[in-house]
N, C-alpha and C positions, 0 to 999 in steps of 0.2 A: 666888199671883199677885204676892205684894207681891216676890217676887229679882227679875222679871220687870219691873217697873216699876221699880223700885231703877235698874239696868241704863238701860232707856230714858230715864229723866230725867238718868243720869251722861253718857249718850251724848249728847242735848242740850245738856248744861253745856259738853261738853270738842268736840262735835265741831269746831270750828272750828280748836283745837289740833291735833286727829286728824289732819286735813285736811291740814293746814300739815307735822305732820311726814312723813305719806304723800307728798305732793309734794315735799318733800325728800328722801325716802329714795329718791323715784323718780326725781329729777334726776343725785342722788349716782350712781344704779345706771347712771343712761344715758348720764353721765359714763368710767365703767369700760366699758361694752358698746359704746362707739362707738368706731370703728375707729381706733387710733393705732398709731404705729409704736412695737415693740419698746425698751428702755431700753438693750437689749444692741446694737441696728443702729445709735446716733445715733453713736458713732465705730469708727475700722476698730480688728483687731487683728493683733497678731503672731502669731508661728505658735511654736511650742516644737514640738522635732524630739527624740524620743527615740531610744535603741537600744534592743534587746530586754528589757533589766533594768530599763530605766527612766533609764538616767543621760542628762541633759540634753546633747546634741551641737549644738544652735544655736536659738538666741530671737531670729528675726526681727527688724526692724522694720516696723513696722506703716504704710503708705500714707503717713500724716502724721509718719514717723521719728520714731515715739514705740515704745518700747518697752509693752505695753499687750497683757496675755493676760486675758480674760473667763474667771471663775472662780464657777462657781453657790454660791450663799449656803452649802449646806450641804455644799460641799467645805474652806471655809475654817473654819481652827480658831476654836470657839465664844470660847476668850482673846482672840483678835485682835480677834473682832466684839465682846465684852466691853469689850474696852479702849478701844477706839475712842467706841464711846458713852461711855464713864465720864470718857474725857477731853474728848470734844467735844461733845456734848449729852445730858446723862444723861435731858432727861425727852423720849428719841425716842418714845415708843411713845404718849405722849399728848398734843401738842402736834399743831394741824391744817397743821404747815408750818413754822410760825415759834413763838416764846416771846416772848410780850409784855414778861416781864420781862428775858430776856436783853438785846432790845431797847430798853429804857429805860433798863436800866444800862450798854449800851456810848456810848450818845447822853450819858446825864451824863459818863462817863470822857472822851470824844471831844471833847463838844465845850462843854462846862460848866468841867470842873476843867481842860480840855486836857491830860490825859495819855497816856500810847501809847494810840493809835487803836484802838478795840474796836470788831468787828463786830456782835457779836453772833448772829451766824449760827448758826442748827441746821445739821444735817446735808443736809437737803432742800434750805436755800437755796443750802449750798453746794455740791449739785449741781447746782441751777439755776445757780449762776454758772460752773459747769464747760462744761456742754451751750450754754448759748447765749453762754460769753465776756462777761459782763456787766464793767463797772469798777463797782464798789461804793463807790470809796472817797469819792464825792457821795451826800449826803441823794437825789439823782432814782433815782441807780445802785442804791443800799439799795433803791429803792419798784419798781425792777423787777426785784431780786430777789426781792422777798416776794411779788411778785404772781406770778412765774414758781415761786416755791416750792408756794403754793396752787394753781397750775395740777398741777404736779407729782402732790400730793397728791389731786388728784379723778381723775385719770387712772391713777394709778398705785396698785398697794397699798403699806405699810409695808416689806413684805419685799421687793420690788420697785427700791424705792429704798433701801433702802440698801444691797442687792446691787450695784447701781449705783454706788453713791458708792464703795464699797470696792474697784470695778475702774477707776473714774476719778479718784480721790484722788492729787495728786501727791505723786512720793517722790522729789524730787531728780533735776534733769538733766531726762534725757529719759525717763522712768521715770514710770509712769503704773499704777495700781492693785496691791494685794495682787497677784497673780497673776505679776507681773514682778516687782515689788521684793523678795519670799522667793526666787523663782529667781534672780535678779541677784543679788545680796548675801549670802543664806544657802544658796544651791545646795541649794535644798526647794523643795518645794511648799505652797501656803500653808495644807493641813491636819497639817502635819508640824511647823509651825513651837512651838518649846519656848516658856514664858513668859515668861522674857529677850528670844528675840528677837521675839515678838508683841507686847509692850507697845514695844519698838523701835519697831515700824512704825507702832504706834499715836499716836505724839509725832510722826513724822514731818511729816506733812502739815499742821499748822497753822502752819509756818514751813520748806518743803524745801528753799531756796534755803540759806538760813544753816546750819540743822543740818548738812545734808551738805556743806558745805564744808571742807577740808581744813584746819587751823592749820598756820602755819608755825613747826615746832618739832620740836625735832631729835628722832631716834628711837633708841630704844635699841636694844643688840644686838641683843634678844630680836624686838623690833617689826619689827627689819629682817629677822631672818629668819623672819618671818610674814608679811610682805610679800611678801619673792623669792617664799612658796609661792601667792600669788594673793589674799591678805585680807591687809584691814588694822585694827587694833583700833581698838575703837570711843571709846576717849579718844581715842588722836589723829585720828579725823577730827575728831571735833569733843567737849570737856568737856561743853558743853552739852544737847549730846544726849546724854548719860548721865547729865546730872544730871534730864533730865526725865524719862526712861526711871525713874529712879530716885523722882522724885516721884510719880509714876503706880501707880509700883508701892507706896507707903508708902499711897494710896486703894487699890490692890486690898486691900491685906489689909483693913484698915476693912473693906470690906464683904464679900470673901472670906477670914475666920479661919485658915480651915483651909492656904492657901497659906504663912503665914507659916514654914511647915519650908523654904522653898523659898528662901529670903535666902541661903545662901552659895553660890548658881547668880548674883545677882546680882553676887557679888565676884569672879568669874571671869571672866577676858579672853572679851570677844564680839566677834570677829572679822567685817567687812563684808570683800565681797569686790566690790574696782572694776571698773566697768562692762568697763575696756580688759582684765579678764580671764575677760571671756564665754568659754564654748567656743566653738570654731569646729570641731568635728571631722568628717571625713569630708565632705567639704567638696565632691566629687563626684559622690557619693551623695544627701546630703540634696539638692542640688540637683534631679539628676533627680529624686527625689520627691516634691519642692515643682513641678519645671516641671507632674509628670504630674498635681500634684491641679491647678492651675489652670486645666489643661484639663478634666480630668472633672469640676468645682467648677464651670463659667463661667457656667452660668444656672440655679446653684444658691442658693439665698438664706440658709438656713444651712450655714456650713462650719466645723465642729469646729476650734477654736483649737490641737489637741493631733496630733502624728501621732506613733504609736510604729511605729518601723520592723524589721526584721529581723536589722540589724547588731547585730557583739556589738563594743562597744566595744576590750573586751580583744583579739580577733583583731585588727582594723582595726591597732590602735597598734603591734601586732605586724610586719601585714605593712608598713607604714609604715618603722618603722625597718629588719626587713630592705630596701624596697628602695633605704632613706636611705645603711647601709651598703657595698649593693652599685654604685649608683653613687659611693660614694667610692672605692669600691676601685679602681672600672672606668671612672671618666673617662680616662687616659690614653690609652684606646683608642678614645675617641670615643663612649663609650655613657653617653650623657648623657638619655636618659628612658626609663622605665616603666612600663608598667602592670599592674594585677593584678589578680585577682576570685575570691574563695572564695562558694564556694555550699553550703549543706548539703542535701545530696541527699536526705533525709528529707522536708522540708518542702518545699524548691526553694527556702526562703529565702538570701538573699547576704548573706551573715557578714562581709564587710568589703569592701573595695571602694577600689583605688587608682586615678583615674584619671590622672595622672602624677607623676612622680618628685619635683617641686615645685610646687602650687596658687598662691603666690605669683612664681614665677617666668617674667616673661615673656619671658624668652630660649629658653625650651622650650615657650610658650603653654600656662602649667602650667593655666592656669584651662579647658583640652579636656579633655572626659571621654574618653578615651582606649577606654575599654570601648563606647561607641556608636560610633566612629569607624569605616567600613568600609574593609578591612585584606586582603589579598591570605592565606590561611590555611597557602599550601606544602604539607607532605604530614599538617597535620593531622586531614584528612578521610578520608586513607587507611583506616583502622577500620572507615570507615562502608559503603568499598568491597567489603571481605571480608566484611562481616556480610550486605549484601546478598548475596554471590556465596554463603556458606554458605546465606542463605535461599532461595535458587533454584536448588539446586544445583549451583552450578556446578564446587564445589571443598570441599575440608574442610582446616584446617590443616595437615597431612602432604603435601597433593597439590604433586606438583614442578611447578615453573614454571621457563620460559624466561627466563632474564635475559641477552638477548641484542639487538644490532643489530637492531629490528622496524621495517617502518612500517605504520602501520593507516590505509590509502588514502591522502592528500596528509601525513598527520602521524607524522612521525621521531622520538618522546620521543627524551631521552637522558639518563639518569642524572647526579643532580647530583655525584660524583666522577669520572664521563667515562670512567667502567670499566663491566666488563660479566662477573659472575660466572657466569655460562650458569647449566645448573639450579641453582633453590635453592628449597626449600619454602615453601608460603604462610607460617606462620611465622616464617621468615628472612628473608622477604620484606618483609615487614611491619616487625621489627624492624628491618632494616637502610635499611628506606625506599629499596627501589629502584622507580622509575618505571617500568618498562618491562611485568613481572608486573602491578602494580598497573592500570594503562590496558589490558593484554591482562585482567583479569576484570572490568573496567568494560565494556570493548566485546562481553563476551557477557549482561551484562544484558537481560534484556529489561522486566517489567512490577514494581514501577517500576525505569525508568533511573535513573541518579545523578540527574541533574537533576529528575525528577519527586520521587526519596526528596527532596533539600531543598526545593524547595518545598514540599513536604508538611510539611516540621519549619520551617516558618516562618521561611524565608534571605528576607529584605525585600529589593527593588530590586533584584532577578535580570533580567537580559537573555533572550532568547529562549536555547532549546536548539541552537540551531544557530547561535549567536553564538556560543558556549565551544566546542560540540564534544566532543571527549575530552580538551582539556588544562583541563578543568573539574576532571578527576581533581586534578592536580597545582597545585590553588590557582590557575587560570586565571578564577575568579570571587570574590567579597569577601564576607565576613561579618564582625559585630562579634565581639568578646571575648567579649560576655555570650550571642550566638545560640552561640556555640563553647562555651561553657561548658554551654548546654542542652543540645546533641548529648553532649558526656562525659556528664550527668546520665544521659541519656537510657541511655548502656549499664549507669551503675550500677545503674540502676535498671529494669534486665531488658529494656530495648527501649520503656520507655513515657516519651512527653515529654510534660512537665508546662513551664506557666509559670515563668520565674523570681515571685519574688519579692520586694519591699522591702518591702511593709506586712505588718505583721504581723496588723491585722483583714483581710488578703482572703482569699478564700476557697483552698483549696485543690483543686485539680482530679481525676480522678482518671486524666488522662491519653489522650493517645492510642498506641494500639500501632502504632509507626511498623519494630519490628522484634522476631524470636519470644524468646524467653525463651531459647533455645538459641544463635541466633546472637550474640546479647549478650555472653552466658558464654561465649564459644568465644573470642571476639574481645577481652573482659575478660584470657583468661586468657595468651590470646598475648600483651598488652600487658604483665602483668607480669613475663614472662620479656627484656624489653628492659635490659640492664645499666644500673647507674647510670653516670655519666659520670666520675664519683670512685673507681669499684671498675674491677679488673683483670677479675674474674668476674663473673658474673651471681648471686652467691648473698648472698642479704640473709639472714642466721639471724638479726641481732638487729634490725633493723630492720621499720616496720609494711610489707606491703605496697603496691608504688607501680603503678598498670598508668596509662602516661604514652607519648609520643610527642611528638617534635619536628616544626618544621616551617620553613622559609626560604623567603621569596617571591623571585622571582627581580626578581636586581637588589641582592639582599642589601639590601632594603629592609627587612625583618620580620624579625624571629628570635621564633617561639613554642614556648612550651612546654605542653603542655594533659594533665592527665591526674585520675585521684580518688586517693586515700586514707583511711582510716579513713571516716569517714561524708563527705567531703570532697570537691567538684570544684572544682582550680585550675587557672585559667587564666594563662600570664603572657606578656606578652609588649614585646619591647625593638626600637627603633626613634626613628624622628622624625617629628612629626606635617607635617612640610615634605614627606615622602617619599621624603627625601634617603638614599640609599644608603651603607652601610659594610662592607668586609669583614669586619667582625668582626660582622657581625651574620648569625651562624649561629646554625640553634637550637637545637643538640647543645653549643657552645661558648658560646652570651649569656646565650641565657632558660633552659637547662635547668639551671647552675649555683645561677642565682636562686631556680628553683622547688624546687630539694632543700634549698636553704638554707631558704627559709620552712618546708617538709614538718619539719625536721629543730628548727628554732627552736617552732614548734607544738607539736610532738612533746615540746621539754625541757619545756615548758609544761604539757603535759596528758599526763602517762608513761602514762595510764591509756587513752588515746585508741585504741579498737577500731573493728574494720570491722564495720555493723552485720550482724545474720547474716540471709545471702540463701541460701535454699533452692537447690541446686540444679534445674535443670527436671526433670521424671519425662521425660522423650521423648528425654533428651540420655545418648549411651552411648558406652561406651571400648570399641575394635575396635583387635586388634596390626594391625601394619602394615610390611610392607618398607620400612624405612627407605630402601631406594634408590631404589624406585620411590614409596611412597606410596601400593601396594596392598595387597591382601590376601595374605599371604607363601604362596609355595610351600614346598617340603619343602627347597628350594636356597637360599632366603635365606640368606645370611650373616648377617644383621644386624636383628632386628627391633624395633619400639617400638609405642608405643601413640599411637592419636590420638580427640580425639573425635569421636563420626559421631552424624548427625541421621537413625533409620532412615526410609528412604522419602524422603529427599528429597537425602541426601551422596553423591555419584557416589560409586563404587567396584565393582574388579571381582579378579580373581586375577592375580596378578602372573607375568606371564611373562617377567622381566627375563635372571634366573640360571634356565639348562637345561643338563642335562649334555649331555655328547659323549663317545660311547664311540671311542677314540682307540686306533688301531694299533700295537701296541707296535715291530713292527719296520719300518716306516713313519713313524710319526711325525703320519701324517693319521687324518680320521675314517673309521672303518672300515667297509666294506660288509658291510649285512647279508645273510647270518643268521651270526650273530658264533663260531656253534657252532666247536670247535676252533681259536680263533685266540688268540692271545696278546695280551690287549685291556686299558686300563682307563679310567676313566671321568674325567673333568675338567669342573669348572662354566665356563662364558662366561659374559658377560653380551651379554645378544641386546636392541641399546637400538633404536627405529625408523631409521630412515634422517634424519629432522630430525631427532630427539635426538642421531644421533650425531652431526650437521653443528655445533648447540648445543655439543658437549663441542670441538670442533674450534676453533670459535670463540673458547671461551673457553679455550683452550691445555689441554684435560685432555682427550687423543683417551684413548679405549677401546683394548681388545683387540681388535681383529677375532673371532668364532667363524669357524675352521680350514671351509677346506669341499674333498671331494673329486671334481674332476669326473670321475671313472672310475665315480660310481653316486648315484642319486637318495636321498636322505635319508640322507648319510653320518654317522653316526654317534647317529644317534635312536633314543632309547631307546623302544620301542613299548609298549604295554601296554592291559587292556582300559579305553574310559572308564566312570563309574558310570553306573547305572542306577537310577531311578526307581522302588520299589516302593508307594510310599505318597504322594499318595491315588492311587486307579486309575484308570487311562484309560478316558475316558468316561465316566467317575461326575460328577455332578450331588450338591453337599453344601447338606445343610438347614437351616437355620439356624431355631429359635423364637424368637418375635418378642417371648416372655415371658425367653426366656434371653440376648437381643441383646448382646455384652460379654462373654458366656460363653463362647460354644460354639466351641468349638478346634477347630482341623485340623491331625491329624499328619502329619508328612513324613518319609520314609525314603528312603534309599538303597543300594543297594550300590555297592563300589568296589575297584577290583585291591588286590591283597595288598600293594603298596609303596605306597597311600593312608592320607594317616594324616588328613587332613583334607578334608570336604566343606563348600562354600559357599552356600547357600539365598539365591536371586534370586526375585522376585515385582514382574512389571514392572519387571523391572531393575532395582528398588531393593532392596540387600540387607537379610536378615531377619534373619538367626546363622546361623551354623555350628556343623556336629556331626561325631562322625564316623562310619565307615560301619559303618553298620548300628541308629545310634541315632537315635532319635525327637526330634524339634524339634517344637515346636505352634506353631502363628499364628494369629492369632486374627482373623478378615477385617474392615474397617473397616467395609461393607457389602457389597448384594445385589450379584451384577453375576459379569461373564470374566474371570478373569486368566490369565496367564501363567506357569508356575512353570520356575524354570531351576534345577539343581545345576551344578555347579561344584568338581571335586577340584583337590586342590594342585597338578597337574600341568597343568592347563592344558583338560581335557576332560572335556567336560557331556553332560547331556543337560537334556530337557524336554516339557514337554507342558502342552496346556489344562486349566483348572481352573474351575467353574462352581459358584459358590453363590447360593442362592436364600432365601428369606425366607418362613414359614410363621407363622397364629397359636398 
């Protein structure tokens, strides 16, 4: 019993102490747990704008035009926070705010012996004189520093405040904490900064006015050309500050030994770099996204001082100077602004970003981002026409179109050279960007129209569909640079549109499929068959591929150029933001010059620069093709080639263009059958419709007539049997297991006269392959259900019959 009593009578001696310091320790705690505002909220900050590697492109100012980035205790290099206390109050970690002796001895120096004026100040006080603006330099001013220092101290922890003091410490001018003055001066970050220039920063702030002041005194060669580069050495701003830099450092080693290998870093030029040579880059860019955080930030309470963006610095400077170049070259012709926008189609981040030819120049209102401006687009939309008409059938790259005199109800296109090539293939079509083709496969869309496909791909501030019409086709509506630039994204990347891009923390999407994998690649692949505007041919062998299109708003207001390369979609486009018109502003002659020059400037930069590898589609397949017609060749084509076709959904049928005529020898016309014993031989026409041929008439290239004899009906037609359908059999009902669904094939046969050399396999009129007669093709049914089967020989005559499968387990 006696530990037991020991205890109690020690707890009677002492409790009154006990007590005493319980209720302090309780006050201290309820001091810390009562509600106070943040140390980081009591001034605003600037914002530091990075590119994708990290290199700094613009450092704010901060609300109160103070430069000022908040920087957590343990991002700043542990030398800097070393030094700092070694120089300005070494005993921070045990003192409750204030140092009684510091304070005794700056009152004897001050105001006893009267020599330079000593504060005295810890750390704490002097960030209470920072936060609440106190004058110290009165005995009152002192006593409400100390007393806001001890405030400090019961609210705040140790680590707390002096994370604070280190981000509100003045460092000359307008230059406010670690966090600005390493980026200001040493172009780092304040955990990157070396021991040289960390005990720099460390001398700064208990005199930033003096220290960082320039001397006047002249500079040596060497100084001036360290200067022209952006820094200036740190003797001549100011001796002083190096010789304290230098004292500071003669106490680190005293109590860090092991530094002292580190003295001939201190005899080497350390270079500050003046405020007037901040970056300022991409100057377009960071802005929009600094406008977009302010918005998505506005009733947010903490907002990250840091934003790393997408751009890559080296692009940016890149296409800058191309398009610094290209308006020098091309002022005399009146093309006096720019704009541009690289995107990397991988991510959908935007790699660089011009939005006009000079940010400082307000004779071209250089400070408009030119990329958000909405812009009348010309035929750069056309792509999106064919990829639709390919997804609906309407047509396949080989299929001939009318380029001819149309109107489609009250609306006359006409071709922006005011010519009219009668047929020419959707490919030629496209490449040559003629109107007429283009607005005839617009106006057989049906679900979606042109106008629903952009709305869907996110075209902002579109007018109703029956405000544009069909001259929607031909740029009769407005998108910006950067929506134009998603649409290109969008075919490199199979039909799926994804977000742009500028921050590099958002998230990535995984898209919407606004068009198939097939019509993208179809459409991709006609674009790169478009010549460059520098070559005679169309053949790039050493060059990367370019699949691009121009486009002219009418009024020769706009000239764009929009297309991808290697992982790349660029947009560019020349004009004036007044709206003012120029005839030289075409897009084959303005903006496509500029855009091969950047592709080609890029290119000497990064020789290594490939296109990344895209799978062709499994669905997407090569069918030859009568190059005249754009069907499927008879045994008479002259001329065949290959196109791609999307089975079950690419019109196509057998081409009845070229048929013989067996011709009279001693006549001269087609000869009446039955030919037996006459002196005969045979000659191909071409049998084009009655509009096709009106088409060839129009555009000055009439046809042949085929010969015809009115003395007998079907003069000179070669007759023969058509095929016949042996496989699968009329009336059969085919079964399909619901365990082998994907499997189970159906063969197709036919026979066909002795002069067939080709049969064509239709299945609801969407072709399936061709074989020939008498060899087996399988198909394999997508599901249960009726179809239709049709053959088709190279002469022109089918047959067919019903076809029924069903679904069993």
């Amino acid at each position: 019993m006696k530990p037991i009593q020991f205890i109690i009578r020690w707890l009677h001696r002492w409790q009154n102490w006990l007590v005493g310091f319980a209720l302090l320790a309780a006050v201290l705690i309820g001091f810390r747990l009562w509600p106070h505002q943040p140390l980081r909220d009591w001034l605003p900050s600037s914002t530091a704008v990075y590119d994708t590697r990290g290199r700094l492109l613009r450092l704010t100012l901060a609300s109160d035009d103070r430069y000022r980035l908040w920087v957590p205790l343990k991002d700043i290099s542990p030398q800097l926070v070393e030094g700092v206390l070694l120089h300005e109050d070494d005993w921070y970690r045990w003192h409750p705010g204030f140092n009684p002796y510091g304070l005794a001895r700056g009152a004897w120096v001050t105001y006893v012996r009267h020599g330079n004026p000593q504060g005295g100040s810890t750390v704490t006080m002097q960030l209470a004189r920072l936060l609440w603006r106190l004058n110290t330099r009165t005995p009152m001013g002192k006593l409400r520093q100390l007393g806001r220092a001890v405030q400090l101290e019961l609210f705040y922890s140790k680590k707390q405040i002096l994370e604070a003091y280190l981000n509100y410490a003045p460092y000359g001018r307008n230059v406010e904490g670690v966090g600005a003055a390493s980026l200001a001066y040493f172009d780092k970050s304040a955990s990157a900064l070396s021991l040289p220039e960390a005990l720099t920063l460390a001398v700064i702030p208990q005199d930033p006015t003096r220290r960082l002041r320039v001397h006047a005194q002249p500079l040596s060669a060497n100084d001036v050309a360290v200067a022209d580069e952006g820094s200036v050495p740190l003797d001549v701003i100011n001796p002083r500050l190096s010789e304290s830099r230098n004292r500071l450092y003669a106490r680190w080693v005293h109590r860090y030994p092991q530094d002292a290998a580190l003295q001939p870093l201190f005899k080497l030029p350390l270079n500050l770099r003046p405020l007037s040579q901040l970056p300022f880059d991409a100057p377009h860019a960071v802005e929009q996204v600094l406008a977009t955080r302010r918005i998505s930030t506005a009733d947010t309470a903490a907002v990250d001082s840091r934003i790393t963006t997408t751009l890559d610095l080296d692009l940016q400077r890149n296409l800058e100077r191309q398009v610094a170049r290209y308006i020098e070259r091309n002022s005399a012709r009146g093309i006096r602004n720019v704009a541009a926008i690289l995107v990397d189609t991988r991510d959908m981040g935007v790699k660089a970003m011009v939005g006009s030819a000079n940010y400082a120049d307000a004779g071209i209102q250089g400070q408009v981002n030119g990329t958000l401006a909405k812009r009348s687009p010309g035929s750069t939309l056309k792509p999106f026409i064919y990829a639709l008409g390919f997804d609906q059938g309407v047509l396949h790259p080989q299929t001939v179109l009318r380029d001819v005199p149309t109107s489609f109800g009250p609306y006359t296109p006409e071709n922006f050279d005011g010519h009219f090539l009668g047929p020419v293939t959707a490919t030629a079509a496209l490449i040559r960007s003629r109107n007429i083709p283009a607005v005839w496969v617009a106006s057989q869309l049906q679900q979606p129209s042109f106008y629903q496909f952009l709305r869907d791909a996110g075209i902002s501030r579109m007018a109703s569909e029956k405000h544009y019409g069909l001259a929607l086709v031909l740029g009769g509506g407005e998108v910006t640079m950067q929506e134009l630039a998603g649409l290109y994204a969008m075919l490199a990347n199979r039909g799926e549109l994804k977000p742009l891009r500028l921050l590099a923390d958002e998230s990535q999407t995984h898209g919407t499929r606004l068009l198939s994998e097939e019509a993208s690649y179809m459409v991709t692949d006609m674009l790169r068959q478009n010549p460059r505007p520098d070559e005679a041919t169309g053949a790039q062998p050493s060059r990367l591929p370019v699949y691009w299109k121009t486009g002219t708003s009418w009024g020769f207001r706009d000239a764009w150029t929009a297309g991808s390369f290697g992982p790349y979609v660029l947009v560019v486009w020349v004009g004036n933001f007044d709206g003012g018109g120029n005839p030289a502003f075409v897009g084959v002659e303005a903006a496509a010059p500029l855009f091969f020059q950047i592709i080609d400037a890029l290119h000497a930069e990064h020789p290594n620069l490939v296109e990344p590898v895209r799978r062709m589609p499994a669905n997407l397949k090569r069918v030859q093709v009568c190059l005249a017609s754009g069907e499927l060749p008879n045994q008479w084509c002259p001329q065949t080639g290959s196109t791609w076709f999307i089975p079950g959904k690419s019109p196509i049928r057998v081409s009845q263009v070229h048929r013989p005529v067996v011709i009279d020898d001693a006549t001269g016309k087609p000869a009446c059958p039955p030919y037996a014993g006459k002196r005969v031989h045979t000659e191909i026409y071409e049998f084009w419709p009655s509009e096709l041929q009106r088409v060839f008439v129009q555009a000055g290239m009439p046809r042949r007539l085929p010969p015809h004899n009115d003395a007998c009906d079907e003069s000179g037609v070669i007759q023969g049997d058509p095929p016949r359908i042996t496989s699968p059999l009329r009336g059969n009902i085919y079964t399909m297991r619901l365990k082998q669904k994907g499997e189970d094939r159906i063969a197709f046969s036919a026979n066909g006269d002795a002069a067939v050399r080709e049969l064509y396999w239709f299945v609801n009129d969407a072709y399936v392959g061709r074989s020939a007669p008498g060899e087996l093709l399988f198909w394999q049914p997508p599901t249960a259900g009726n179809y239709e089967l049709r053959v088709v020989d190279d002469r022109g005559r089918s047959d067919q019959r019903p076809l029924g499968v069903s679904l069993v387990e």
